[in-house]
Structure formats: C-alpha cells, structure tokens
N, C-alpha and C positions, 0 to 999 in steps of 0.2 A: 588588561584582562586578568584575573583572578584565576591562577593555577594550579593552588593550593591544594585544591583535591582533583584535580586533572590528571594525577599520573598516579597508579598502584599498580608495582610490582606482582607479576606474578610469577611460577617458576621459570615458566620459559617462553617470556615477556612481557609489554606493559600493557594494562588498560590503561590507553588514552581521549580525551575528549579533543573533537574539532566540530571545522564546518566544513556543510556542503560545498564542493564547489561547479565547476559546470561540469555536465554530462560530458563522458566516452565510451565508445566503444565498446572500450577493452573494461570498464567498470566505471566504482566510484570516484572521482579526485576528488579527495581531505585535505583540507589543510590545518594541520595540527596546533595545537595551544603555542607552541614552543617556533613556530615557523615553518616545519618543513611540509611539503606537500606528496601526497600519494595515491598512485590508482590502487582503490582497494575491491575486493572480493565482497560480498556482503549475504552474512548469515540467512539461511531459508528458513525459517521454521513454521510454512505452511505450503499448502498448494498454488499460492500468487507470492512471485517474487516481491518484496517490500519497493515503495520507491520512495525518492526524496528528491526533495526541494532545495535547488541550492541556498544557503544562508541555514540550513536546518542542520543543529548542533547534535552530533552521534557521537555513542561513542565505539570506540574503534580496539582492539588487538592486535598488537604489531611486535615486533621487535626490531628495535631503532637500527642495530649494529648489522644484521641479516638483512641484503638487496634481495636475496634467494627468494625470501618467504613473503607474499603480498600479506600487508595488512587484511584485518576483516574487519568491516562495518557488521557491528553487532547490534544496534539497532538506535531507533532516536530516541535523542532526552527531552524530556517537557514536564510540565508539570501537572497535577493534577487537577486542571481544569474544570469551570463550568462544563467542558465540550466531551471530554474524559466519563464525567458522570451523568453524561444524558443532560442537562441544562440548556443547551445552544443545541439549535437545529442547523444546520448551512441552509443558504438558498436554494443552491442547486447541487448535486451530488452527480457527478458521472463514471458508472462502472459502465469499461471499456475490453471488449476481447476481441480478436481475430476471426474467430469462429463461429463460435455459441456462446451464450449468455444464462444460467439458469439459477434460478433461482427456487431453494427447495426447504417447506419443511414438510416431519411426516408424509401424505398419501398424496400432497399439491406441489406442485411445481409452476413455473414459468418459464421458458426457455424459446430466447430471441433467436434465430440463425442469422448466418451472413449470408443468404438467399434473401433475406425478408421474410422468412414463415414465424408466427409467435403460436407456440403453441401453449395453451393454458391449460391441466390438467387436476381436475381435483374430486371429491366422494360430492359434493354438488358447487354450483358455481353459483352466485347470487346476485346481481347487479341492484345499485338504488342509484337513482338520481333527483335532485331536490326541481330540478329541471327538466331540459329535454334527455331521453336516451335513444340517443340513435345509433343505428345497428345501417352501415351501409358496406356495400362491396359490390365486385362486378357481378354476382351471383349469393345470394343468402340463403343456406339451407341450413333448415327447422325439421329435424327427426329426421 
C-alpha cells in the first residue's frame, strides 16, 4: 500500500489514513497504514453521528507516542464520484432513529414516530396517481 501521503505532521500530532475495522462499544477500531490498530473517538460536525463501514478508508488524528490521548476519526476519504455529484441514485436508502423521523423544508414536514403515527404537515398537500389512490384506515376523516 502507498503511504507516501498517509502521514502529515501536525504540531501536536499526525494526520493519518486507515481502514475501518469492526464495530465497538467503546468507538472506532482503525487500523493504521503503518500497522497499528486503535479505538478512536470520531469528529461530530452535525446533529447525526457519522457512521462507517468497515473496509471504509478515514482519515484519522492521533499521536503515535501518547496511549493517553484516543485518536479521532476525522471523517472518510473517497473520491469525487458519480454518487458525490448527484449521478447514481441507490436503490434503496434507509434513514433509521429511535424515536422520530422528520423530515423538513420551509412550512412542510414529515415526521414518522416510534408509536406509528406519520404526521404530514404543509400550506397544502396534493396527491396524483397515474393509477389507483387509495385512502384506507380503520376510520377516514374528511373535514
């Protein structure tokens, strides 16, 4: 493997590149370009924790010589892709929460619970189907 740009000093330690390796607990396990392996910490920079795929190359903040200090997974590397620029759609896509599920722009939302309620919310709501639409439940109220 090619490591040649795998490791850049910074003042107070390196950026590294590895790979995913399997789920824990306690974090990520890395196993680094160089060999060694490590449960690291991994950067947040939103409101859903990032996740990863073992085999999936990140790169990492650590300092080699300090047990003290966990590495951080700083996030994954890939290239910029068909998939990156909108090109490839997936098949299937699943966003998954414990709770609630919502999904929002401006004045509309959608929001799954973990009771089963879907509530749909928006300035009007429009349905077409080139087929059948059907509207069924144990009860349907209209106005």
């Amino acid at each position: 493997m090619d490591s040649s740009y795998s490791v850049i000093g910074t003042q107070n330690g390196l950026l590294v590149t590895g790979l995913v390796g399997q789920p824990s607990e306690e974090g990520i396990i890395v196993t680094f370009d160089d060999g060694v392996s490590a449960t690291c910490d991994v950067l947040e920079s939103g409101p859903v924790a990032p996740r990863f795929a073992t085999g999936e190359r990140v790169l990492v903040w650590r300092k080699p010589e300090d047990t003290a200090t966990r590495p951080v997974v700083l996030g994954r590397i890939g290239s910029l892709g068909k998939g990156f620029l909108g090109g490839d759609t997936p098949d299937e896509l699943l966003l998954e929460a414990r709770h609630s599920l919502t999904l929002r722009v401006g004045a509309g939302s959608i929001t799954i619970r973990e009771d089963g309620k879907i509530l749909i919310k928006g300035k009007d709501l429009v349905s077409h189907a080139q087929r059948l639409n059907r509207i069924k439940g144990g009860a349907v109220q209209i106005n």
